[in-house]
N, C-alpha and C positions, 0 to 999 in steps of 0.2 A: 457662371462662365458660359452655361448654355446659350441662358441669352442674351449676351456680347456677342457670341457667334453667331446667333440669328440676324445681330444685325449686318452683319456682313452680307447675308443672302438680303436682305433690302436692296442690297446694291445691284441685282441681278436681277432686279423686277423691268418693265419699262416702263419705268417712272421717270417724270422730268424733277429732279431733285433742284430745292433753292438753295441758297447759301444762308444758315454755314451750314446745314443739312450735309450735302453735298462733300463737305470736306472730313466731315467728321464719321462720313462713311466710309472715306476712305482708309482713315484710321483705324476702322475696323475691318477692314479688307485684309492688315497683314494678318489676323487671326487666320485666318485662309491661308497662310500659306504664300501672299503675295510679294513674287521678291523684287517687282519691278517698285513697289515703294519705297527699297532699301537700297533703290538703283543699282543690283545687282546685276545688270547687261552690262557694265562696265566689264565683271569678271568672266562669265558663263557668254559670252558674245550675245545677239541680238535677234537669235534665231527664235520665235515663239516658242516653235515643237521642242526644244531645247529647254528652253523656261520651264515649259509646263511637264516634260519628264522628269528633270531636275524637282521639282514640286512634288511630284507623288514619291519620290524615293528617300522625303524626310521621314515619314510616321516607321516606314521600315526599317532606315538607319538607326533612330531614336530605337524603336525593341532592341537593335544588336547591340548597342551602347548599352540600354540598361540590362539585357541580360551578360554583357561584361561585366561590369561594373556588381553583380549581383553574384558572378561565379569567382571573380577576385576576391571580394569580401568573405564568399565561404571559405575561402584557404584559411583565414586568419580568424574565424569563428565557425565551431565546429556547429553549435544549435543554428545555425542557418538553412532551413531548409529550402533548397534553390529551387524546387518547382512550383514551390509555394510563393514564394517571392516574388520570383518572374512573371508567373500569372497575374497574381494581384497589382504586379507594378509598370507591367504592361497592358493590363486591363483598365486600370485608373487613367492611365494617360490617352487610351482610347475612347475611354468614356467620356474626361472630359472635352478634348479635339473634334470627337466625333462629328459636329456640326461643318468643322471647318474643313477634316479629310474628305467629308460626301459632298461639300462644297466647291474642293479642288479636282473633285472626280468627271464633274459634271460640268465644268468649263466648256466643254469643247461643246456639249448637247444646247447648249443657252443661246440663242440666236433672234435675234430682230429681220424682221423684213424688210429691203429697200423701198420705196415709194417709187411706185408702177409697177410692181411686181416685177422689178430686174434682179432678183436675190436677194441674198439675205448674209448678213454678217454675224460674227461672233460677240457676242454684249461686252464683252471681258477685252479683246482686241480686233475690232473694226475694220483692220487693214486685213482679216482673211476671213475667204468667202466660206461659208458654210457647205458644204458636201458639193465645192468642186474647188479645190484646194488643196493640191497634194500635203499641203504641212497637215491643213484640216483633218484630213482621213487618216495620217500618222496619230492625232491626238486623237480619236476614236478609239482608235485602236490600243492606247499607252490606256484611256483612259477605261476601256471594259480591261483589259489585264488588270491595272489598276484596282478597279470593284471587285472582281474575281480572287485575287490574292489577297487584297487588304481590306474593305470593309465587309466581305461577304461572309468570311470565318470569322470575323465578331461578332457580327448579326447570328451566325450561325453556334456560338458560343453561350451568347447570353441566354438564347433561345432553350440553349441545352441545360443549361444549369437551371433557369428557372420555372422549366419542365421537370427537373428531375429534384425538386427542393423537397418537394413534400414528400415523395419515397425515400430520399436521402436521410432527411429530418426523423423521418420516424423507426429509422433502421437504427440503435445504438451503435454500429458497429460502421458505419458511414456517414453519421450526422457532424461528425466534429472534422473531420476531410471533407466533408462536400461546403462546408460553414467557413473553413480555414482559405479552401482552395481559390473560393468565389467569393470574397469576404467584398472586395470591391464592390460587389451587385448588390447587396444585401444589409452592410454593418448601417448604411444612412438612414434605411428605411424600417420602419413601424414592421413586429415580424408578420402581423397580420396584413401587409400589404408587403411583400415581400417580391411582387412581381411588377412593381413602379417601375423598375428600371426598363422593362420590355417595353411599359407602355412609354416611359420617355426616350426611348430608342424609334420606335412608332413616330412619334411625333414632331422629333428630328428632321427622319428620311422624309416625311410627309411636307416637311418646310423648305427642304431643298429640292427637291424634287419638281418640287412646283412651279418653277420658274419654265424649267425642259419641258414640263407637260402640256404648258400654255405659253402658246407665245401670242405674242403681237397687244393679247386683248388686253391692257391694265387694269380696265374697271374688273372684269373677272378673275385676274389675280389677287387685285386686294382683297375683294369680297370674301374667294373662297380662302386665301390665304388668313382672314380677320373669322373666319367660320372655325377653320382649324385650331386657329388659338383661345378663341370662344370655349371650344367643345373639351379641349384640356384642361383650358381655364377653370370650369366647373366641374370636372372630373378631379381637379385635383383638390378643391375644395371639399367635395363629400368624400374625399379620400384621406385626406390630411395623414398625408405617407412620410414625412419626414420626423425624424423622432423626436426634433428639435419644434415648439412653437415657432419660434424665432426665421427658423429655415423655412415651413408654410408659408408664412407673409412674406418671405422676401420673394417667393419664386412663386406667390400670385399675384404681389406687385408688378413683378420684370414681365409675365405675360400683360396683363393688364396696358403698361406701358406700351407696347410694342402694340397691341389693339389701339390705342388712341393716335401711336405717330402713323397706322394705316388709316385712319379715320382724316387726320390733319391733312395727310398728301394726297386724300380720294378729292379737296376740296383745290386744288392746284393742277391747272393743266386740263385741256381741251383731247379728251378722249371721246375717238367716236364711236364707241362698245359703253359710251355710260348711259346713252337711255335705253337700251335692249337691256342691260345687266342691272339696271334699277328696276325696269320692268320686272324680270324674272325673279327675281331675287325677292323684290318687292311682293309678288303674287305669292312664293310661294311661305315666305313668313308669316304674311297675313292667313294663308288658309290653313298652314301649322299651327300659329297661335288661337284663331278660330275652332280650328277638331283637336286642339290641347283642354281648350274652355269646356268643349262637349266631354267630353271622355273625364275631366276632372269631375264636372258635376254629375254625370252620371255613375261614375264609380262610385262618390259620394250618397248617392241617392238608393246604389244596388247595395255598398255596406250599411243603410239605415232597416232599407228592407229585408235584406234579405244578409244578415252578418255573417261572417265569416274572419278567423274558423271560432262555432257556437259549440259552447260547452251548456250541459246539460245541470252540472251542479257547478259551485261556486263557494268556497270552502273560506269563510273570513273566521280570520283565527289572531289570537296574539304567539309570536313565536317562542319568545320566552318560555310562555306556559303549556304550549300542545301542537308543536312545530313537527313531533312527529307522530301527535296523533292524528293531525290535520292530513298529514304525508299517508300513514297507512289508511285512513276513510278515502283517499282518493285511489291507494290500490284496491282496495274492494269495491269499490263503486265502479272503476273501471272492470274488474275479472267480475265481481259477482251479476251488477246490472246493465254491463256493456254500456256505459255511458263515459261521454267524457269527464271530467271534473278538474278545474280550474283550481289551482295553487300559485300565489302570487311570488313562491319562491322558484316559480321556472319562468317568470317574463320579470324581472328585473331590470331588465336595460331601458324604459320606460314606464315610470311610476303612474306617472300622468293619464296614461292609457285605462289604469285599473279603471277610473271610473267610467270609460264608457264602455270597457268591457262587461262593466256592471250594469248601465243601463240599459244596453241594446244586443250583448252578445251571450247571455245567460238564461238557461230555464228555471233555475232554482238558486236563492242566494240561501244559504248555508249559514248559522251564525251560531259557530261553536262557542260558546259561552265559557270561561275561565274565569277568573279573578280580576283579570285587568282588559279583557277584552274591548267592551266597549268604553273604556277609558284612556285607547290608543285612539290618537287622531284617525289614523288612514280605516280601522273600522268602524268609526263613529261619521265618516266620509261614504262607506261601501253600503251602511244601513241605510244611513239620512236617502243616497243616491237612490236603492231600490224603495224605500216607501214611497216618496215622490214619484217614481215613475211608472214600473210593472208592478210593484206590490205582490211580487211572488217570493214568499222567504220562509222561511225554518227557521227555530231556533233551537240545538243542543245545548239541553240542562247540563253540566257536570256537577258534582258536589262539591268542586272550590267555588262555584261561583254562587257570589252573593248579590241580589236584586236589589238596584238602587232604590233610593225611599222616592218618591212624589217631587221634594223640594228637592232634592239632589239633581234631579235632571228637567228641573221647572226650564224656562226659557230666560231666566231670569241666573241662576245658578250654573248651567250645563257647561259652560266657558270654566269654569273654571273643575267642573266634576273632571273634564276631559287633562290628558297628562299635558304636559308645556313641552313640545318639540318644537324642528327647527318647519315642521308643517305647518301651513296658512290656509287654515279651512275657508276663509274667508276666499284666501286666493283660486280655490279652488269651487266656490262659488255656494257653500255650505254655511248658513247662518245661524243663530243659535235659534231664532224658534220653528225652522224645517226639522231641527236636530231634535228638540224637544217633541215634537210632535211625532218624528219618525219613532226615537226611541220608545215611547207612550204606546204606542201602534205595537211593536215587533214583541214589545216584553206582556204586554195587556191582552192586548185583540185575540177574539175569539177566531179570528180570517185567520191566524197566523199558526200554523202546527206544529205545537212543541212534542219533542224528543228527549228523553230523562236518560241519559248512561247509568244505565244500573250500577250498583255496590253490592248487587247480590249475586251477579255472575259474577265467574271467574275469566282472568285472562286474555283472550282478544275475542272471547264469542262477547264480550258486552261493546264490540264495536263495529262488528258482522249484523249482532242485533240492533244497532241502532241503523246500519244502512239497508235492513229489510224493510225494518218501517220508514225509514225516509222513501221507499220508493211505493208505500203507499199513497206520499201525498200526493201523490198527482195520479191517485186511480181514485181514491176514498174522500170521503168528504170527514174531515176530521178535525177536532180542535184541542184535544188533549191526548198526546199516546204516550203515558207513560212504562218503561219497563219492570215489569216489579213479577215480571217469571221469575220459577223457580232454576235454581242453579244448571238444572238436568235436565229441563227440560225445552231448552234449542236443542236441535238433530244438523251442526253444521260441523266440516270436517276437524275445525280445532274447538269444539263447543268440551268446558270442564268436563269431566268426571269422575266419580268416586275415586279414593285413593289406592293407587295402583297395587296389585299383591301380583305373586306368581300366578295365583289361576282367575285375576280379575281383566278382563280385556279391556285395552287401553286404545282409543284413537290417536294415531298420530296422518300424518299426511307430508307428501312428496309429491314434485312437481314433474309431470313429464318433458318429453319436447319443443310440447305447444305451451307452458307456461301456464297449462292446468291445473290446478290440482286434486289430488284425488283421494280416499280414504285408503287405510292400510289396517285392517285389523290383526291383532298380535296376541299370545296368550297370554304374555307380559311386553314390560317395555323391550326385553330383548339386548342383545349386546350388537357390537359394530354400529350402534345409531348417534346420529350428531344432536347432542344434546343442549340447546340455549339456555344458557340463566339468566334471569331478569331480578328486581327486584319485584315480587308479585304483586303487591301492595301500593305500587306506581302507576299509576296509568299513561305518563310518558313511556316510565323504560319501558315497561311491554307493549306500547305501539314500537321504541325502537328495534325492539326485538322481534317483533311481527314483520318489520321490513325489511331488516338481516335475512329472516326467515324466508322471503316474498323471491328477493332478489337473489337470492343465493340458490333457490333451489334446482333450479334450470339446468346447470353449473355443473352438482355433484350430484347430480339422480342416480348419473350412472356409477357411482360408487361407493354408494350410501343405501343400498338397495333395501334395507330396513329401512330407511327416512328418516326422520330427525324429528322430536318432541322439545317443545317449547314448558321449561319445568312451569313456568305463571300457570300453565293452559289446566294442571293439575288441581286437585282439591287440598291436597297439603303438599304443596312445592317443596318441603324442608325435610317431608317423611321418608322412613324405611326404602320403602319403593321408587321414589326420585334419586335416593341418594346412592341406591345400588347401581340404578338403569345410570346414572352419573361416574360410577366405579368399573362397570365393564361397558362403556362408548367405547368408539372408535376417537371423538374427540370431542370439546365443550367448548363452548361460545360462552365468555364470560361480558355479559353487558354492564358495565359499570355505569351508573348513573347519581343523583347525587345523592341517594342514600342507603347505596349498596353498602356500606360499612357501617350499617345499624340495622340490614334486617338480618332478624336470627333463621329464615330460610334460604337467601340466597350466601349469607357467610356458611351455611351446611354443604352447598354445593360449593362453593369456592375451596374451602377447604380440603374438602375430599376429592376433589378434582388436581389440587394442586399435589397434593400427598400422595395419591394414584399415580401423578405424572413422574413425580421426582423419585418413586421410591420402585411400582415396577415397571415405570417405562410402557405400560399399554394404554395410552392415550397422548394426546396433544392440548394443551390448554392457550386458549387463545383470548387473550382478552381484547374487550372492546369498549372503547370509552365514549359517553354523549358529550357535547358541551356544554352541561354541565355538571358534569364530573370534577371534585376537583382531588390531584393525587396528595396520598399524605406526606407532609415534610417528615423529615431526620427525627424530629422532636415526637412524634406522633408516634405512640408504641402502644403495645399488647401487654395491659397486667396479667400476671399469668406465675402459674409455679410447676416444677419442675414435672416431669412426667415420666411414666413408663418407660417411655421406648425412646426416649429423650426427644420426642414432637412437640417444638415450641410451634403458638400459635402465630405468635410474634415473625419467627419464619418464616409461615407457610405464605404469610401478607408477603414479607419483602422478595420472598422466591416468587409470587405473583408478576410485579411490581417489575422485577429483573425482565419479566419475557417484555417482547416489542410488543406493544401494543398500539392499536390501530383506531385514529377516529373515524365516529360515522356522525356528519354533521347533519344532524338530523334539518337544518334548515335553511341547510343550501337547498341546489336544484337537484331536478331528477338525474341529468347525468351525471353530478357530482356523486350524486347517492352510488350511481351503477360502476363509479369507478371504482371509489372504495369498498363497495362488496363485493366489487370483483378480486381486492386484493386479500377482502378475508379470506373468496374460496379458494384464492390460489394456494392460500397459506396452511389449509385445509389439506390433513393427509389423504395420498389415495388408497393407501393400504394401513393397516393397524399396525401399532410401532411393533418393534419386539417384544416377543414376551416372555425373554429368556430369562428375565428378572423380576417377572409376574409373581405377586406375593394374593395369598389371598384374602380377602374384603371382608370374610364372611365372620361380623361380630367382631372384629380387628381395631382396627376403623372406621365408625360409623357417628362423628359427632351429633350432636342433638344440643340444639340453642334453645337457652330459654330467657322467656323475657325479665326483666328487675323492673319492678315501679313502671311499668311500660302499662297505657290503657288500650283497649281496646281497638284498632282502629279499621275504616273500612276502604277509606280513599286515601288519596296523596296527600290533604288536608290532615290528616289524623296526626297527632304525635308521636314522635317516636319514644323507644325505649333508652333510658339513660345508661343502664347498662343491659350488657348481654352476657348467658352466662354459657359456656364452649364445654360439656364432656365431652373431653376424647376417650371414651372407652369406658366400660365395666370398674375396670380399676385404678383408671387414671383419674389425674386430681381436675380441680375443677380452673378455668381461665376466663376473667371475665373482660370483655374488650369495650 
């Protein structure tokens, strides 16, 4: 609708119009407002200044009509709410008219010059003289009133509303009134473009206007006029603000169209402003286009040389398998070696990019090794890329992954070692024997510094110690560093330690303001402390839970002034001393992951945290689930027989299970992470519950798991136990889950 009413202002250019050109602009003329089409001097008599007051006093009559018509209907429906109504149904018909009311505003400004410079007439009616015409200077006058009362408070409207969206929006308590009130501005467009309407209000004044601002010259009306709609033209396209596809294309069509009939009618009629406005016009595109050429190739030449923004490490991972161990090696690489480090789950919105991130905006490629790692296309894409080009990379050993054979990744076989997705290595310009060759290089080469994640630390010092030694490789000259310290012997703030007693001191760590962190020694674990359970024996969950831990603690320093222990971080996570320091917390972080309901340490804490919570109320239990977590159905229960104090274990799961619990996707991006740890700490007591119902722990309550037919195990690879077997107590019977 807008631009039908543009073309009306075509007809206010001074353009010599052909036929039918000419008639069918008139036709768009009555969108303006034009009553002389509908020979309306028959009734209103033949005075101009009369026509054209008569003209501005439609868009005001129409609001009193429909806020009539809007206060009659509430009588007879009470959910009508009339200022709601009003607004949006007098804002809709503003918005869409608007071209045509700044059109009939500006009648009287529109003027051509006589030939010899004896005055000048009005485009619109010819028979009165431009500012020596008493009707003239009445329609001045009608026509600033006019702009003043009626398009200046919409302008002045929309301006306000789409200033005030984003405080409105993010207030709960004025997002659904400020959303209802101004729905008109808002409901069409993308919410991420939610300020289109300004700029198509912009664009409007900017096309009527133009005709008053320039007179006489035609060649420099169309120009700048065909410049205007240019410049929208391609704003609206990298905008793509309509929710609708469909609505895109029709309203870059209709600019589009209206740029070709100024193109059609520059080529019609002897204007003598066309070779001074070809000239200008002509200069300064050419030397735009010219220092556009410079400024592309050289910005191209400055991010080859000199990339930006350059991370320091570059963490290729498969997400499946170590999406949050990938996540927490990038918080300790940033807090422990101030470096950046690049995770491809915080630039998502171009995949494409990854590799030249890789080739030219990286100190260090990273190749966390899992099980399916290098048998995802995208990092069998990020290896091939760095062996080819800077040849600076790392490889993390884990103990799931297994080292393909010779023939498996021949140049002859590797197409098909790699998984089948909807990726096109090829397309992305990765053949199989660069791949062959790269892989052969990263997993062999003595250039290449391999890093082993120990099995024989505990907890997250085996991934503090892998980023020490990775920040070797770029000081030391090194070709194999494997980890094969003893448990106790890193000195970092969350490094294992022997099993905690009353008089054994125990490191835990809290973050200050700056996001530090810092040691806290204790003579035990201490009570009031926020205690995380993991499954220890995971080396996901305890990266999840290192992140929990990372990002949370900023948050609750100040009310957690004992800090918070991470049970993995422990020598027996399941023992005595975890499961007490778990019995007098202020509250537990239960991290569920997918095989938290088979280890016989973290079901010690689960349960004892649940049966502490339910029974004397001094604690809060919060559970936390990974992606792949999965919860157990109806059918999925606790053999178990009857007990003491009647503590079924069966229970203490479904009383888990009952609380809300919160995910943390470990392989989303960073602010998705920050959001939801931010909801864990909200949910985080600040005070200890009551403890008017405080029962004591001591020898009470204290299950002790043990394994059935369960072997050994030291990694996430290891097997689990088929059964597990739950004392609850001295003299309670035994339950096996």
């Amino acid at each position: 609708l807008t631009a039908v009413q543009s073309m009306g202002v075509l007809s206010s250019l001074a353009v010599v119009w052909v036929e039918p050109v000419r008639s069918m602009l008139k036709v768009f003329t009555m969108m303006s407002f034009d009553l002389n089409v509908v020979q309306a001097e028959c009734m209103i008599g033949q005075t101009p200044a009369r026509s054209y007051g008569i003209r501005q006093l439609i868009a005001p009559m129409s609001c009193v009509y429909i806020v009539a018509i809007i206060s009659i209907r509430s009588q007879f429906y009470e959910k009508v709410r009339v200022d709601v109504e009003c607004v949006n149904a007098v804002g809709a018909v503003f918005q869409a008219f608007f071209v045509s009311i700044l059109v009939s505003i500006t009648l009287p400004f529109v003027c051509y010059s006589h030939p010899g410079d004896v005055g000048a007439s009005m485009t619109s009616d010819p028979s009165i003289m431009c500012f020596s015409d008493p009707e003239h200077s009445l329609m001045i006058v009608v026509g600033c009133l006019s702009f003043l009362l009626v398009a200046a408070p919409f302008i002045a409207l929309v301006g306000y509303a789409t200033c005030r969206y984003r405080r409105s929006v993010s207030d709960s308590n004025t997002a659904s009134r400020h959303l209802s009130l101004f729905r008109f501005l808002f409901f069409r467009y993308k919410p991420e473009v939610y300020y289109y309407s300004s700029l198509s209000l912009t664009r409007s004044c900017m096309i009527c206007l133009l005709p008053a601002l320039i007179r006489d010259a035609v060649a420099a009306q169309i120009v700048v006029l065909a410049m205007v709609l240019l410049f929208f033209l391609v704003l609206q396209l990298y905008l793509q603000p309509w929710r609708s596809d469909s609505a895109n294309i029709v309203d870059a069509s209709l600019s589009a169209f209206l740029i070709v009939i100024l193109v059609s009618v520059s080529l019609v009629g002897d204007y003598g402003d066309a070779e001074l406005v070809a000239g200008v016009s002509g200069t300064v595109v050419l030397l735009g286009l010219f220092s556009l050429s410079l400024v592309a190739v050289g910005h191209g030449v400055y991010k080859r040389l000199i990339p930006t923004p350059f991370f320091q490490k570059f963490v290729c991972h498969h997400k499946a398998d170590a999406a949050a161990q990938a996540r927490y090696l990038q918080m300790i690489i940033s807090s422990r070696l101030h470096e950046t480090c690049f995770i491809d789950s915080d630039h998502l919105s171009n995949l494409d990019d990854l590799l030249d991130v890789v080739r030219c905006k990286i100190g260090l490629l990273v190749v966390y090794c899992t099980s399916e790692t290098l048998r995802r296309p995208w990092c069998a894409a990020e290896v091939t890329t760095a062996a080819l080009t800077h040849r600076r990379v790392a490889r993390i050993m884990t103990p799931s992954f297994c080292p393909p054979s010779s023939s498996e990744i021949s140049e002859h076989n590797i197409s098909n070692y790699i998984q089948q997705s909807d990726v096109s290595l090829d397309g992305l310009g990765i053949d199989p024997v660069s791949m062959a060759r790269a892989f052969e290089w990263t997993l062999e080469s003595l250039e290449v510094p391999e890093v082993v994640l120990s099995s024989q630390l505990q907890g997250l010092s085996k991934f503090q110690q892998v980023v020490d030694d990775l920040a070797k490789c770029g000081t030391i000259s090194m070709t194999r560093l494997a980890l094969s310290r003893s448990p106790t012997s890193p000195t970092s703030p969350l490094s294992p330690r022997p099993s905690p007693t009353p008089t054994t001191k125990v490191t835990t760590w809290v973050s200050d303001s700056s996001g530090a962190r810092s040691e806290r020694n204790h003579s035990d674990l201490g009570e009031n402390m926020l205690i995380i359970s993991s499954d220890p024996l995971d080396d996901e969950a305890t990266a999840a839970a290192g992140i929990v831990a990372g990002k949370i603690g900023v948050a609750i320093v100040e009310h957690y002034k004992q800090g918070m222990s991470l049970l993995a971080n422990l020598a027996d996570p399941g023992g005595d001393a975890a499961l007490e320091a778990v019995s007098s917390a202020k509250a537990v972080i239960i991290v569920l992951s997918k095989g938290s309901l088979h280890s016989p340490a973290q079901l010690s804490a689960i349960f004892t945290a649940v049966h502490i919570a339910d029974t004397a109320h001094t604690l809060k239990v919060i559970p936390v689930f990974t992606p792949d977590f999965r919860f157990a159905d109806s059918k999925s229960r606790v053999d178990h027989k009857a007990m003491e104090d009647g503590i079924d274990a069966n229970e203490l799961l479904h009383s888990l299970f009952k609380r809300i619990a919160i995910g943390i996707a470990t392989h989303a991006s960073d602010s998705v992470l920050d959001a939801q740890c931010k909801d864990i700490a909200h949910r985080l007591p600040r005070e200890r519950p009551s403890e008017h119902r405080k029962v004591s722990t001591d020898g009470k309550f204290r299950p002790k798991l043990s394994v059935i037919r369960a072997s050994n195990r030291s990694s996430t690879t290891s097997s689990r136990s088929d059964a597990v077997l739950l004392d609850m107590g001295d003299e309670g019977s035994v339950c096996s889950v």
